[in-house]
TORKOL-4160 file (C-alpha; in steps of 0.2 Angstrom, whole numbers, padded with zeros to 4 digits, m for minus):
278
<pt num="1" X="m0930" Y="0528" Z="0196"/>
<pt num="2" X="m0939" Y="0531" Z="0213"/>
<pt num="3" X="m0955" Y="0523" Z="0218"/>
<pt num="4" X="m0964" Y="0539" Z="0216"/>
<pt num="5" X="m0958" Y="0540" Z="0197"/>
<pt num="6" X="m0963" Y="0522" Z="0193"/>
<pt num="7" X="m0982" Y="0524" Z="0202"/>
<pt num="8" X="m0976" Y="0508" Z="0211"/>
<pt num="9" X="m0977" Y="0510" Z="0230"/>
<pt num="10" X="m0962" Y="0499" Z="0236"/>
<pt num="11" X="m0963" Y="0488" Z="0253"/>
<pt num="12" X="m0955" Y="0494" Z="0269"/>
<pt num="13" X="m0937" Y="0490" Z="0271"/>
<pt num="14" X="m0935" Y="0477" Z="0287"/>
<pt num="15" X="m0923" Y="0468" Z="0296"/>
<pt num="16" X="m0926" Y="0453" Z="0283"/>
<pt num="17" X="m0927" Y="0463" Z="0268"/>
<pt num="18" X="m0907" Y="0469" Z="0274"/>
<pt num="19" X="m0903" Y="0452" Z="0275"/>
<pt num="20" X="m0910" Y="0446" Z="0259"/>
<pt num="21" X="m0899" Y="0460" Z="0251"/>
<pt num="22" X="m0885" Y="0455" Z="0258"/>
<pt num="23" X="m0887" Y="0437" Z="0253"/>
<pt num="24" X="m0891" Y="0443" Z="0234"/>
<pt num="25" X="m0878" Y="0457" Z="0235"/>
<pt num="26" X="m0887" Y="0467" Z="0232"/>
<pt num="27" X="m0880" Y="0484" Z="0242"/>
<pt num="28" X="m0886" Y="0495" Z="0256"/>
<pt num="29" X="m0888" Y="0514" Z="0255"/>
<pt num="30" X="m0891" Y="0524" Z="0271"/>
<pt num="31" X="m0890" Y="0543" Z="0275"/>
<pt num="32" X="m0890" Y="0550" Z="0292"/>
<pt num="33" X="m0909" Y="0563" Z="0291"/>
<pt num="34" X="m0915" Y="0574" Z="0305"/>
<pt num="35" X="m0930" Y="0584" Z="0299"/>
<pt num="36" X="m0949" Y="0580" Z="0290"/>
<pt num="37" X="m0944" Y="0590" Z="0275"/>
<pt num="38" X="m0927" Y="0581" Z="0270"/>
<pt num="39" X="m0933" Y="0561" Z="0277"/>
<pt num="40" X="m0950" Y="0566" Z="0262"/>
<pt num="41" X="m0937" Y="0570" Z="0249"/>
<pt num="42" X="m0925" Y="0555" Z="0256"/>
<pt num="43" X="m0938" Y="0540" Z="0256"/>
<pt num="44" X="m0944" Y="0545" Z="0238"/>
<pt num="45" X="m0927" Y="0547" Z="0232"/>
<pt num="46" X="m0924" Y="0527" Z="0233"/>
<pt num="47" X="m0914" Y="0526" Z="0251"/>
<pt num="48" X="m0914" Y="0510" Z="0261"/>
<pt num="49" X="m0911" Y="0517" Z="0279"/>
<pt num="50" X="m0914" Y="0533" Z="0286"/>
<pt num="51" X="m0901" Y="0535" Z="0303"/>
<pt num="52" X="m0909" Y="0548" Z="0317"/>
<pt num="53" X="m0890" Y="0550" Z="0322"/>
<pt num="54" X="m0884" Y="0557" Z="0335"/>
<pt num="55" X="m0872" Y="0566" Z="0323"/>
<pt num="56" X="m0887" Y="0581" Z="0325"/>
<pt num="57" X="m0878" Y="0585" Z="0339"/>
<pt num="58" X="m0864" Y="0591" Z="0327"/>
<pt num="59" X="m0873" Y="0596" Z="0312"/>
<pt num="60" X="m0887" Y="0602" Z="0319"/>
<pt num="61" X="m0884" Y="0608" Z="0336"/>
<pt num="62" X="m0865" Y="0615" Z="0333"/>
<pt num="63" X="m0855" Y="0603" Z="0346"/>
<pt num="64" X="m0842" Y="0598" Z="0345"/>
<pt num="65" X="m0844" Y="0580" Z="0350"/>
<pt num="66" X="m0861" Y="0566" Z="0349"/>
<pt num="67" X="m0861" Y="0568" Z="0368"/>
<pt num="68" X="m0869" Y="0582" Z="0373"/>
<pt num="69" X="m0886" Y="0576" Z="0363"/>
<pt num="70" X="m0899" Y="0570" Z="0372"/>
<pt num="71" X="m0915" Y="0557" Z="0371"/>
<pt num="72" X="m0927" Y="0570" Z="0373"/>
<pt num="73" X="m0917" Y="0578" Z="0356"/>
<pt num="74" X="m0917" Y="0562" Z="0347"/>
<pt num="75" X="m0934" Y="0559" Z="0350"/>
<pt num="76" X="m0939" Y="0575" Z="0343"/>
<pt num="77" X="m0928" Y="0571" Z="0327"/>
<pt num="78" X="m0935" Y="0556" Z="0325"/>
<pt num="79" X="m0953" Y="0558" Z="0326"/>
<pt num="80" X="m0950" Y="0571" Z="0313"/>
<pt num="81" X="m0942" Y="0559" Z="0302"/>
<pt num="82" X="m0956" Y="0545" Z="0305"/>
<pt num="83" X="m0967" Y="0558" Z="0299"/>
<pt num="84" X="m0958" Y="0563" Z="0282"/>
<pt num="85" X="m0957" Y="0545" Z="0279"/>
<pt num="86" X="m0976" Y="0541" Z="0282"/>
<pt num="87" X="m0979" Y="0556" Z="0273"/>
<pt num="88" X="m0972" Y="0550" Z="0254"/>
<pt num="89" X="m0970" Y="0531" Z="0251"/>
<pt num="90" X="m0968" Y="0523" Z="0268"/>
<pt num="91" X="m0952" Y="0513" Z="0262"/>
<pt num="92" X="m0938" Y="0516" Z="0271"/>
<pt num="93" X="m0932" Y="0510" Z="0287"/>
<pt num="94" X="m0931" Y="0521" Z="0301"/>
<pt num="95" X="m0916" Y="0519" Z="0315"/>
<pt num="96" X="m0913" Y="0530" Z="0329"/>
<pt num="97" X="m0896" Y="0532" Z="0338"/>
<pt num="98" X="m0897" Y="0529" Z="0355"/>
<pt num="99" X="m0889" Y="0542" Z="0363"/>
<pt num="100" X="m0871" Y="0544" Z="0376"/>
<pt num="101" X="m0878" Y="0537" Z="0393"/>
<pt num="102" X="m0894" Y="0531" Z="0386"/>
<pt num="103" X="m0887" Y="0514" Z="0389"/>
<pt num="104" X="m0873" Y="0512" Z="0398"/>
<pt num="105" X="m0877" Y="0513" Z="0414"/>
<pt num="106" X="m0886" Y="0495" Z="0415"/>
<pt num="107" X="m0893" Y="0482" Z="0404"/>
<pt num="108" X="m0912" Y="0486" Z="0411"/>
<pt num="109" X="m0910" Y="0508" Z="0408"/>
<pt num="110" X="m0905" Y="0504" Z="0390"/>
<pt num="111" X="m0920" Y="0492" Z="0389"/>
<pt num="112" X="m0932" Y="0507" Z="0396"/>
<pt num="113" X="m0926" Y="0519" Z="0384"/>
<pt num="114" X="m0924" Y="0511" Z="0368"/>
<pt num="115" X="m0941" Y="0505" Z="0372"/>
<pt num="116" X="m0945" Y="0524" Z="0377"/>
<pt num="117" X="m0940" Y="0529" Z="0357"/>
<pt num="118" X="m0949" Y="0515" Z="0349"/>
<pt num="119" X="m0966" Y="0519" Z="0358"/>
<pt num="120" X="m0963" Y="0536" Z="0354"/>
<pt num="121" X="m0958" Y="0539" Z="0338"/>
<pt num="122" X="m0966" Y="0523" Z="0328"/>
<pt num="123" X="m0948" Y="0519" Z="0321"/>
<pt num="124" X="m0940" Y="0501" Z="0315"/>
<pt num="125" X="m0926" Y="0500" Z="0326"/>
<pt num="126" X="m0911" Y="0508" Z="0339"/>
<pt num="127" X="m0891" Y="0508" Z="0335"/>
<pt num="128" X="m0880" Y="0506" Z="0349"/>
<pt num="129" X="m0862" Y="0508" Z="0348"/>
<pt num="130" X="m0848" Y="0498" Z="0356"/>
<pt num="131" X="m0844" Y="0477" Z="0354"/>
<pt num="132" X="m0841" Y="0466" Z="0370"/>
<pt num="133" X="m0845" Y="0478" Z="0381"/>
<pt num="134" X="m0861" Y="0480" Z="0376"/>
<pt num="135" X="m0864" Y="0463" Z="0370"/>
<pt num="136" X="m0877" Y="0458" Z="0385"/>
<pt num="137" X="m0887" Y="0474" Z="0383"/>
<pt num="138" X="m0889" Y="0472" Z="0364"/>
<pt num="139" X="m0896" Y="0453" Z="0369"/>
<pt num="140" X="m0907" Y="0460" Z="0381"/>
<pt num="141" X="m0914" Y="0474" Z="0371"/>
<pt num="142" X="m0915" Y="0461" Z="0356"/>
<pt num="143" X="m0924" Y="0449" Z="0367"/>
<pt num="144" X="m0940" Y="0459" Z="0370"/>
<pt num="145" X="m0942" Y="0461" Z="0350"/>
<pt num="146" X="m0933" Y="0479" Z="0347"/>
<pt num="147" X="m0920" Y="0477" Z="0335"/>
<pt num="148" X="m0903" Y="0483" Z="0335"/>
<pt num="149" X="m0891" Y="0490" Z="0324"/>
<pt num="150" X="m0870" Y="0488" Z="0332"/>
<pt num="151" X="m0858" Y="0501" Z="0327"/>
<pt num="152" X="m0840" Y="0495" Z="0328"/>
<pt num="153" X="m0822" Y="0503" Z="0323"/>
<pt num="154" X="m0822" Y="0523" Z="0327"/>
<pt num="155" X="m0838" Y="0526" Z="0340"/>
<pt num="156" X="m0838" Y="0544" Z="0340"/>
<pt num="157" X="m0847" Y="0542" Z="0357"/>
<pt num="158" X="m0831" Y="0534" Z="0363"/>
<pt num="159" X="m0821" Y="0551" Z="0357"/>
<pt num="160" X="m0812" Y="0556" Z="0371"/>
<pt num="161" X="m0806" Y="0537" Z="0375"/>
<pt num="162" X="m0797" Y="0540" Z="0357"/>
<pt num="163" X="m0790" Y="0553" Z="0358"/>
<pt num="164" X="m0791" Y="0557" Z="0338"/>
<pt num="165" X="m0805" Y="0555" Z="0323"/>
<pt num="166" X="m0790" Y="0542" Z="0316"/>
<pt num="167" X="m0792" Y="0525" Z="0308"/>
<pt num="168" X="m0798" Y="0512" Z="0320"/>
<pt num="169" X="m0789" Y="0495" Z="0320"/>
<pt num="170" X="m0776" Y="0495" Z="0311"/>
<pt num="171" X="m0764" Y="0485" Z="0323"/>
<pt num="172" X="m0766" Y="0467" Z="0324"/>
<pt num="173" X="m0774" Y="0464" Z="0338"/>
<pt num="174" X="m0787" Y="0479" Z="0339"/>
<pt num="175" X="m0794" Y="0469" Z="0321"/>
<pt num="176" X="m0793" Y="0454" Z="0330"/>
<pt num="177" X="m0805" Y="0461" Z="0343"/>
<pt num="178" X="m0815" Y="0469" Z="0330"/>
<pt num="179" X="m0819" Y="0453" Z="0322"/>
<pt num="180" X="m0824" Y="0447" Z="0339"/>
<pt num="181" X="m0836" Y="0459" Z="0341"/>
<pt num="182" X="m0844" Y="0458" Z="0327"/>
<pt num="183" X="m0846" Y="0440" Z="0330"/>
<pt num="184" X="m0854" Y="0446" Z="0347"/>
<pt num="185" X="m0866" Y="0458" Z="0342"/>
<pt num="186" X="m0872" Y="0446" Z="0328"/>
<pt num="187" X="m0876" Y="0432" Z="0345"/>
<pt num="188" X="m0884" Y="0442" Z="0355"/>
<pt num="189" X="m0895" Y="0445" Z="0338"/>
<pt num="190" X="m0890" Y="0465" Z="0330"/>
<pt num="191" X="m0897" Y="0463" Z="0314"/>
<pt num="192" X="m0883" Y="0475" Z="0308"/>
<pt num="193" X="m0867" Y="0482" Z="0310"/>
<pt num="194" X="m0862" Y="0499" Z="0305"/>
<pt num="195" X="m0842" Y="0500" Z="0302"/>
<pt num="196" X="m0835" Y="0515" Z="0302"/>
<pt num="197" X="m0817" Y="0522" Z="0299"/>
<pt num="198" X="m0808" Y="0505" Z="0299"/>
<pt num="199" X="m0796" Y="0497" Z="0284"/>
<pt num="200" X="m0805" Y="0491" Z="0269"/>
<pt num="201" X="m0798" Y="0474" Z="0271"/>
<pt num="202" X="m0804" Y="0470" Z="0287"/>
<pt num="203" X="m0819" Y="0479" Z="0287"/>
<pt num="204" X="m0821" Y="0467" Z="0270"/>
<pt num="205" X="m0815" Y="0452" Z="0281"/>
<pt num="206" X="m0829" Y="0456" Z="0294"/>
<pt num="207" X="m0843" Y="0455" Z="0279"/>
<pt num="208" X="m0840" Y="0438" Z="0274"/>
<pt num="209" X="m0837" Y="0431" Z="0295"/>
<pt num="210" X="m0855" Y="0436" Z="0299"/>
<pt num="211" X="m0872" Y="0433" Z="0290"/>
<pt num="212" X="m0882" Y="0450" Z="0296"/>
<pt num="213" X="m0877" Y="0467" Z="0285"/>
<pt num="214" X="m0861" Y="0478" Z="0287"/>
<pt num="215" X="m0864" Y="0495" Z="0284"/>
<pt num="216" X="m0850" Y="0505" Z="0280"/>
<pt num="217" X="m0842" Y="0525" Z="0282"/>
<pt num="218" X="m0825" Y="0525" Z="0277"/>
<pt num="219" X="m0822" Y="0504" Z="0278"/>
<pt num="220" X="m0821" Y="0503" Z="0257"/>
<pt num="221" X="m0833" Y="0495" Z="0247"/>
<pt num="222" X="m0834" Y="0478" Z="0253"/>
<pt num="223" X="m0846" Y="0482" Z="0265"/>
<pt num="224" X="m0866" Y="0476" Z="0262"/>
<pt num="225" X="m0871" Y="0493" Z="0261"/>
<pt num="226" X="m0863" Y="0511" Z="0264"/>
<pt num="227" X="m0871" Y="0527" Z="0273"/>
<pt num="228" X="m0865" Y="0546" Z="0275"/>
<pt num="229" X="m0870" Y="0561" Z="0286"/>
<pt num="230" X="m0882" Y="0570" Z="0274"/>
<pt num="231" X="m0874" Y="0589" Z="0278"/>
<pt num="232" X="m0858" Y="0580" Z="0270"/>
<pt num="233" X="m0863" Y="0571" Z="0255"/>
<pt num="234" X="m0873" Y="0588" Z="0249"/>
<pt num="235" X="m0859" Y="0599" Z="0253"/>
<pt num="236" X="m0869" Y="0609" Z="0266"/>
<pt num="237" X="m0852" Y="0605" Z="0279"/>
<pt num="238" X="m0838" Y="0615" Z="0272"/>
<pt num="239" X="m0826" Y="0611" Z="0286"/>
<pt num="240" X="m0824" Y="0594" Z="0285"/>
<pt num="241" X="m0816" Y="0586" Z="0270"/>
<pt num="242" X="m0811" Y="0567" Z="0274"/>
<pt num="243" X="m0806" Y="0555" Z="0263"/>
<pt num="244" X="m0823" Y="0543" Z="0263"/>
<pt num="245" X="m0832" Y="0559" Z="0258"/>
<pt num="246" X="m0840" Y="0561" Z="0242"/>
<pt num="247" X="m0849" Y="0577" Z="0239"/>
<pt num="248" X="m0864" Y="0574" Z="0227"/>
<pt num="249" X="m0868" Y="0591" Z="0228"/>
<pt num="250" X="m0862" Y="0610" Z="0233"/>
<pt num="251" X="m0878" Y="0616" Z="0243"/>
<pt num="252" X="m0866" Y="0628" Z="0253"/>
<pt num="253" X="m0864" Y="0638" Z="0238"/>
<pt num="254" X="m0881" Y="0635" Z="0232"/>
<pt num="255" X="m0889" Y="0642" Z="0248"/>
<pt num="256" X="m0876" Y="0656" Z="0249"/>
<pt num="257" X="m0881" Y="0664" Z="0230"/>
<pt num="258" X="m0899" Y="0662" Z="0233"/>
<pt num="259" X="m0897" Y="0672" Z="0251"/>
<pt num="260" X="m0887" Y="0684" Z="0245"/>
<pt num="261" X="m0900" Y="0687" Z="0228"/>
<pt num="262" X="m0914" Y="0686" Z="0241"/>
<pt num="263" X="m0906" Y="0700" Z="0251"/>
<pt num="264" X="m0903" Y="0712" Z="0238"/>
<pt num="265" X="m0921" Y="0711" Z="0229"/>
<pt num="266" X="m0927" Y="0715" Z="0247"/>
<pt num="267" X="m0914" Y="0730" Z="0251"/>
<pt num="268" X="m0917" Y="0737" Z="0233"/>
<pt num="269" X="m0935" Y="0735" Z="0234"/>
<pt num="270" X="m0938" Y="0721" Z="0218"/>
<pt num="271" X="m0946" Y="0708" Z="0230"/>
<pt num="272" X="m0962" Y="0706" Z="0230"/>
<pt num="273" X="m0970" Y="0713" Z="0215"/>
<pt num="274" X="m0983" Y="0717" Z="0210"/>
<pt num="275" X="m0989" Y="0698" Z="0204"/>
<pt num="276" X="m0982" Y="0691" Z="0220"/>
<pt num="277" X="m0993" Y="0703" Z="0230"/>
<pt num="278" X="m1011" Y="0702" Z="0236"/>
């Protein structure tokens, strides 16, 4: 039951409301949202964390990659989003994706624009992808009072340095360093880690090494939480079919019928009638 159904108007999920659920085990759910309309229907629908990813440049910009996005577009997006979620219950937390290049270059640019998004869009916090690497940014972002969310496993901002969408991690020694960065990020003080396209076990294994939240997308069920790119989970992506996918819905289809009724009650000259006229 959502809060809007109850009449209860539920507090806004923080940092320490993540932890307390993963300390009660009680799970995470997250959806990746882009616009007003769909982060209204979102927050009143129940969910934890709303992700401003950078996956709009995919879904909804048509590239091919994360990379070509930029701040400017995530800032757009994510003030939308802000918006929604003032606009119905207030409860979910709101993260923004820090775009390719938006941090790094230096310690001190990724400081200037992940404060950039917070003073402009009024959200809870930034994700940054990458472990060691980044370790000393995400401390130095986190040290000025802007919380971070990691990303570890498969960084689709890391796409071309792969080579392939495959499952990260899967040799020993690439889980060794995984489990290291995790460690990492938790230091320099992420409050989360999102853990994406890596082997259940581990990704189960990395859960129980660190204290903050592991969120994952396509790591099992023995992660804190789970999130999916919403285009995915309604069924509005029809080309992309992994595995970790589950469709809850078949909006593509939905869409498509009402279009096409749409168009023919136009073309044969049955909308609008009469009633729906002034």
């Amino acid at each position: 039951m959502s809060s809007r159904e109850s009449g209860k108007k539920l507090p806004h999920v923080t940092t320490r409301k993540l932890r307390e659920m993963k300390g009660q085990g009680e799970k995470i759910a997250m959806l990746t949202c882009y616009d007003y309309t769909t982060a209204r229907i979102l927050d009143r629908s129940g969910v934890d964390i709303l992700l401003v990813g950078d996956s709009a440049s995919n879904v909804f910009s048509g590239h091919d990659t994360t990379l070509p996005i930029t701040i400017e577009e995530m800032i757009y997006h994510a003030k939308a989003v802000v918006r929604g979620v003032q606009a119905e219950t207030s409860r979910a937390m709101v993260i923004i994706d820090m775009p390719f290049m938006s941090y790094q270059l230096s310690s001190e640019e990724a400081l200037r624009n992940a404060g950039m998004i917070m003073k402009d869009n009024e959200c809870d916090a930034v994700k940054l992808e990458g472990g060691k690497v980044i370790a000393d940014t995400v401390k130095r972002i986190t040290d000025v009072g802007i919380p971070v969310m990691g990303h570890l496993g498969l960084t689709p901002q890391s796409i071309y340095k792969f080579g392939s969408y495959k499952v990260r991690a899967r040799e020993e020694k690439e889980a060794e360093e995984l489990l290291r960065d995790a460690a990492l990020l938790e230091k320099a003080g992420a409050f989360a880690v999102v853990l994406e396209k890596i082997p259940a076990d581990l990704a189960a294994k990395v859960t129980e090494s660190i204290s903050i939240p592991t969120i994952g997308i396509g790591a099992g069920c023995g992660c804190d939480g789970q999130v999916l790119v919403i285009n995915d989970m309604l069924g509005l992506n029809t080309e992309f079919h992994p595995r970790f996918v589950r469709k809850y819905a078949d909006l593509d289809t939905v869409v498509h019928d009402a279009v096409s009724r749409y168009v023919e009650d136009v073309r044969k000259g049955d909308f609008p009638t009469e009633r729906e006229s002034y």
